[in-house]
Each structure stands twice: as C-alpha cells, then as structure tokens.
C-alpha positions, -999 to 999 in steps of 0.1 A, spaced: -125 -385 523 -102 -375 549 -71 -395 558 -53 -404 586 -17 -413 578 -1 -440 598 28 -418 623 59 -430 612 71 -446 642 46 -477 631 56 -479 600 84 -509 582 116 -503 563 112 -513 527 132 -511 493 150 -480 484 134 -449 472 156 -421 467 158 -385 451 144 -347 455 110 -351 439 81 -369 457 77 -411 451 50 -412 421 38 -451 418 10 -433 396 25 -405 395 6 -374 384 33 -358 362 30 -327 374 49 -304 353 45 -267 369 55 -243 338 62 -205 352 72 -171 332 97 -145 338 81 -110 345 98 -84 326 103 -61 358 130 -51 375 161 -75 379 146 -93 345 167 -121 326 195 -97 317 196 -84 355 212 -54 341 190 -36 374 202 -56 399 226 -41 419 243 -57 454 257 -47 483 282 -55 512 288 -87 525 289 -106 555 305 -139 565 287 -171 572 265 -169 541 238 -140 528 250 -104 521 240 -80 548 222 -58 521 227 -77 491 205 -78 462 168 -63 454 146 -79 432 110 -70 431 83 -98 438 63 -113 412 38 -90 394 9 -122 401 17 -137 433 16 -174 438 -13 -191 454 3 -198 486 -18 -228 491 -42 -248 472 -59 -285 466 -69 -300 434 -92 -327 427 -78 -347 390 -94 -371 372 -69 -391 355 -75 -413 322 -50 -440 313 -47 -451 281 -12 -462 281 -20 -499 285 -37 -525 267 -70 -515 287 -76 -476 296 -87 -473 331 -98 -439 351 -82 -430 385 -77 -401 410 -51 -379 419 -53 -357 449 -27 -328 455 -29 -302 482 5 -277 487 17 -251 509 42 -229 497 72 -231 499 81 -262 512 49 -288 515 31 -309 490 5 -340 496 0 -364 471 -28 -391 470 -32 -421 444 -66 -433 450 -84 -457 432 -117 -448 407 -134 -416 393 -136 -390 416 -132 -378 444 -120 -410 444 -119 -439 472 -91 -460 487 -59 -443 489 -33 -471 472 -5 -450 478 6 -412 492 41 -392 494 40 -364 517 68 -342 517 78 -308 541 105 -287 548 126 -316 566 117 -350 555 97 -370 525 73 -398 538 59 -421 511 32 -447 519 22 -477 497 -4 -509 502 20 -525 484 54 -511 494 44 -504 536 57 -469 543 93 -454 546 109 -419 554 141 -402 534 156 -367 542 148 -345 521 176 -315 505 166 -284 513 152 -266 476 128 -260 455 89 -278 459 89 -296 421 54 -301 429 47 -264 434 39 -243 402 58 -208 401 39 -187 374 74 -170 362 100 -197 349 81 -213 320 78 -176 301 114 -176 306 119 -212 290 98 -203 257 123 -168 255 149 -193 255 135 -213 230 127 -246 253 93 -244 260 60 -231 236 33 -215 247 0 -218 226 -27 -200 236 -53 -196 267 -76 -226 278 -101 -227 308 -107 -259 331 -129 -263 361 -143 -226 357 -100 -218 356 -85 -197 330 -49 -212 324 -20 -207 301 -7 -238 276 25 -246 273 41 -276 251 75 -293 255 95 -325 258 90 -350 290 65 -345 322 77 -345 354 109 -328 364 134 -329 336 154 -303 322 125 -285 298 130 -290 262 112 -284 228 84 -307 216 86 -333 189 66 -364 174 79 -389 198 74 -368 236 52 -341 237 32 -328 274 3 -299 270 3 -284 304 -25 -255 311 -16 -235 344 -30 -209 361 -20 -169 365 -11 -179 399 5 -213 393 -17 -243 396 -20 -269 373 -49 -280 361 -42 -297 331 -20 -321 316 -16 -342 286 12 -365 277 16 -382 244 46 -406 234 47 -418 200 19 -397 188 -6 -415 207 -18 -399 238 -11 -417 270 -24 -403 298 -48 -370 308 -51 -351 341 -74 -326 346 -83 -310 376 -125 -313 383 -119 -294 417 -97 -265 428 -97 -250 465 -75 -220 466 -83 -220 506 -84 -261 519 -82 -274 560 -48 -281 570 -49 -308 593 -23 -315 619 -12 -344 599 -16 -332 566 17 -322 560 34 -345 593 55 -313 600 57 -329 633 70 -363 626 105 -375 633 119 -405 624 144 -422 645 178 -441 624 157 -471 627 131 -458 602 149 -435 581 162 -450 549 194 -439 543 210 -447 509 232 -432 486 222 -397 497 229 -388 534 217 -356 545 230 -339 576 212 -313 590 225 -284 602 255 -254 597 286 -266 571 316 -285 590 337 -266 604 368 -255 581 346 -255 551 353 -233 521 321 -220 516 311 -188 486 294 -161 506 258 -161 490 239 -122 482 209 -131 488 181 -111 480 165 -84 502 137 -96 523 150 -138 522 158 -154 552 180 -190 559 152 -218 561 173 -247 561 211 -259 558 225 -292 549 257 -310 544 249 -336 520 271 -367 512 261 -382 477 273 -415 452 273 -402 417 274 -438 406 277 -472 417 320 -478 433 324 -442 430 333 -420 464 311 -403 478 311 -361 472 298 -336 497 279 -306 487 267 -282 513 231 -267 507 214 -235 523 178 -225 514 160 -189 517 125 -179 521 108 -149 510 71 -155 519 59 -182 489 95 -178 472 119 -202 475 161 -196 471 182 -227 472 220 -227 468 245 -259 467 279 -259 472 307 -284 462 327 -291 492 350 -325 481 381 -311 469 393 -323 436 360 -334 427 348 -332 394 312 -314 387 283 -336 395 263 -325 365 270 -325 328 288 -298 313 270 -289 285 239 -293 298 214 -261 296 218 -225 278 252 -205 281 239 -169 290 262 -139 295 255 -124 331 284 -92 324 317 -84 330 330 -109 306 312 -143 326 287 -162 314 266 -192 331 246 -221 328 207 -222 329 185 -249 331 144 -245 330 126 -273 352 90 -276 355 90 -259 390 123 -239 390 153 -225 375 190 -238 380 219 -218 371 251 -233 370 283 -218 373 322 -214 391 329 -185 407 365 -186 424 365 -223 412 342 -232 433 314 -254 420 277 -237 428 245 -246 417 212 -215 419 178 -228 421 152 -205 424 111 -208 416 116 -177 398 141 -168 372 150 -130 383 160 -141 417 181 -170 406 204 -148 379 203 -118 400 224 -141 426 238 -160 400 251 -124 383 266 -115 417 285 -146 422 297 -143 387 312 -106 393 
C-alpha cells in the first residue's frame, strides 16, 4: 500500500535516537555480506599505483581501481516476511525495504503477513538527513555523516571477510525464484563481522548483485527470528517522497545530541591528509562532525568527506582535536601489511569495509562498500 509520510515540519521532538545506521524498533537485521573480486587493485593492492596530488582533498589523478566484476543493483525493493520466535508467543510481521544506491534506504515495519498492513513504524534515510517515524515514538529528524548505506548490500566485502577468516561461506541457496550466496558469522546488524559459534550465529543468503533475501538469526542455539524476502523488484516507483530528498528540517525539529554534524568544507586552519581518491569518484558530501565518546568526556571533531562513483561509495574521516586519543579500540580488526614497511587495520562490516590507520600521525578512518577501493587509498596513505 502506498504511504504518504507526514513532511517533517508537522512532526514533534521526542526521545533521543542517535547513530549512522537507520532506527530499527523491529528492526530487520539486515546484514549485507559482500566479496572481494580478485581483479586488479585486489586485497594486496600490489597493482594499484597513484598519482600527483592536489590540495583541498582528492589527488588530481590518483588511484585506478577497476569496478566490480558484478555490478550492484543500483536500486531495488523487497517484500520480507518475518517470523518471531524470540518471545514467549511467535508472531509473523512485515518488513519493507526499498534502496537507492548510494546513499538512500526506506524502511517499513508494518504489522501482519504480507504485503503487510499498517505501517507501526519507518526510518527513511538519504544523503543528508535520517527521518524515523513511530505510532508510538511521533517522528524526529538527526543528520546523518556522510558514509556508507549499512542497509545497502555490496556483493564484494563478505568474500573478503571469509579470506580473512571472519566470515564462512556455505554453499548456494535460492529464495523467491533468487539464486543467493550463504554466509555464516557472529551478530546481525552492523557489527564488526566475526566467526560463528553456539551462542550467536546469522545465516544470511545474498544475491550476485547484493540483495538480501534471507536471514536467520539464532542465539543460544534456538533460532530467533527469520526474514525472507517473498518479493524482489529490481526496478520499483520512486515517489517524490519516498526517499524525502527534499525535506529540511529547521533547529526546531532536528534533534541534536551527542553527535552534531556541520555541513559543509573543514574550518578554516584545519590540518587535513590530502585523500587519492580513485579515478572516476567525485566529493558527494563533507562534514565537520563534533562527537561525545562517553558521558563528561569533551567533545572530539572529526572531519568527513564522501566520494561517489556511480553505485560506489568512498568515505574518509579525519581526526581534527589535537591531542585526542583514537575514538576506536586499538586492537580491534586484522593487522594487514599494505608495503613499504606499514601495516593497517581492517575491519569487515555487513555493508562495508573500514581501514584504520595513522599516516603522518594523523588519525584516519577508510570506509568503502568494496574492499579494493578502501586498501588501494588506505595503501596510498600508508606510503
């Protein structure tokens, strides 16, 4: 049934919802596995080779890496029935995603089998802003840092997980007249991607070109919850307020918490890393963002510049407080040697990859939705 979102002008402040990934009340746990293509500028981007740079951010003939051998749907909808078996009575609901690549997703809780009838809750999220509605909850609006979709699958990262040992991949499956790929490990959602074992364990089938289309979650050894997709539209109506690319919220409606997001160039006498970017991306978004990495601590600045290559997606972040100590974990993720003596830090997500790393001192963090573009620019940082 089609919706028509309430603009957000009408809508009421309410509690605090903060983060990257969309607002899931029932939230399909959408875990989007990918694999790394063994072309080109592959993990060991011993073919990657950059060029001279320019100030104010990406190299003026930086970095080639060749697109993905299976291309990314750009856009796509899928119908899910969802069974719930985590509480004392199992009960069967609908989840409705539709996503444009790179930077749009549409989520829909709606009550019963499907296709499902009223909506009890939606988060809508595009390139600038994240707009979650809730009968419960009323509706609210939070910036959103410019990066990867989590709810977009990118059919290259997960094959790079299971070479790294974090992920498994067990065979081929078909749902909804789909042929899809299944891959085990740890938690749904998007958490760093770890092996299996008897107490959290997610099947996820996806397709060649990166839709999900099903998902099993089991905690404890009892299985908990199953999505699976009944419908799959490779070509669905975009409606003008499908994705609200033309809201704007006014400081009265936008929650601001302990992420604030400016948008717009770095301030002015920032020490910035010039960024290679990769041949054929282009700037999509910049933002200064001001974040509380716990409760009394001061706030850190980061400064974060995405780039766009058709349905890929390059996002780069940048530690601006001086003195400040990493936001992230150190030993977190996989030490991997990019030459010339350096090594990094790489993470697998369920929609991207994050490389970690210092060059000059400076603290940077790659996210890419595929793995060859992230350690190509992570390699060139490093050098």
């Amino acid at each position: 049934s089609a919706v028509t979102p309430v603009p957000v002008k009408q809508r009421r402040r309410t509690a605090l919802r903060s983060g990257r990934h969309l607002s899931r009340p029932r939230r399909l746990a959408a875990v989007w596995i990918v694999g790394l293509m063994a072309v080109g500028c592959a993990a060991s981007l011993t073919s990657c080779e950059s060029g001279p740079r320019r100030r104010n951010g990406a190299s003026s003939s930086a970095i080639f890496v060749p697109g993905p051998d299976v291309a990314p749907a750009p856009s796509f909808r899928v119908v899910y029935r969802v069974d719930d078996t985590a509480g004392p009575q199992p009960f069967v609901s609908t989840d409705v995603l539709q996503v444009r690549r790179p930077f749009e997703a549409r989520l829909e809780h709606r009550l019963g089998v499907p296709p499902g009838g009223t909506i009890k809750s939606s988060t809508v999220e595009n390139v600038r802003f994240r707009i979650n509605a809730s009968d419960n909850d009323g509706h609210f609006a939070t910036r959103r840092v410019p990066g990867p979709l989590s709810e977009a699958p990118s059919p290259d990262v997960l094959e790079a997980a299971v070479a790294a040992g974090v992920a498994e991949r067990v065979g081929d499956g078909a749902v909804a007249n789909e042929r899809c790929i299944r891959y085990l490990y740890r938690q749904a959602g998007n958490e760093i991607l770890a092996r299996p074992d008897e107490q959290q364990r997610v099947e996820a089938c996806v397709t060649p070109d990166g839709i999900l289309v099903r998902e099993a979650i089991r905690l404890e050894g009892r299985q908990v919850r199953v999505a699976e997709a009944v419908d799959v539209d490779r070509h669905p109506s975009v409606e003008r307020d499908t994705f609200m690319v033309t809201e704007d919220p006014d400081s009265t409606e936008l929650l601001e918490t302990a992420q604030l997001v400016s948008e717009g160039k770095a301030p002015k006498g920032s020490k910035l890393v010039e960024v290679p970017v990769p041949t054929g991306f282009r700037t999509s978004s910049q933002a200064t963002v001001n974040r509380q990495p716990g409760e009394n601590s001061p706030m850190t600045a980061f400064f974060v510049a995405s780039y766009q290559r058709g349905t890929e997606i390059l996002a780069v972040e940048q530690l601006l407080t001086a003195g400040a100590e990493g936001p992230w974990p150190q030993d977190e993720g996989s030490v991997v040697d990019v030459g010339h003596g350096r090594s990094v830090r790489v993470l697998y997500r369920a929609a991207y990859i994050e490389v970690r790393l210092a060059p000059g001192g400076h603290l940077v963090r790659v996210m890419a939705d595929r793995a060859a573009v992230a350690l190509a620019v992570a390699r060139s940082l490093a050098a």
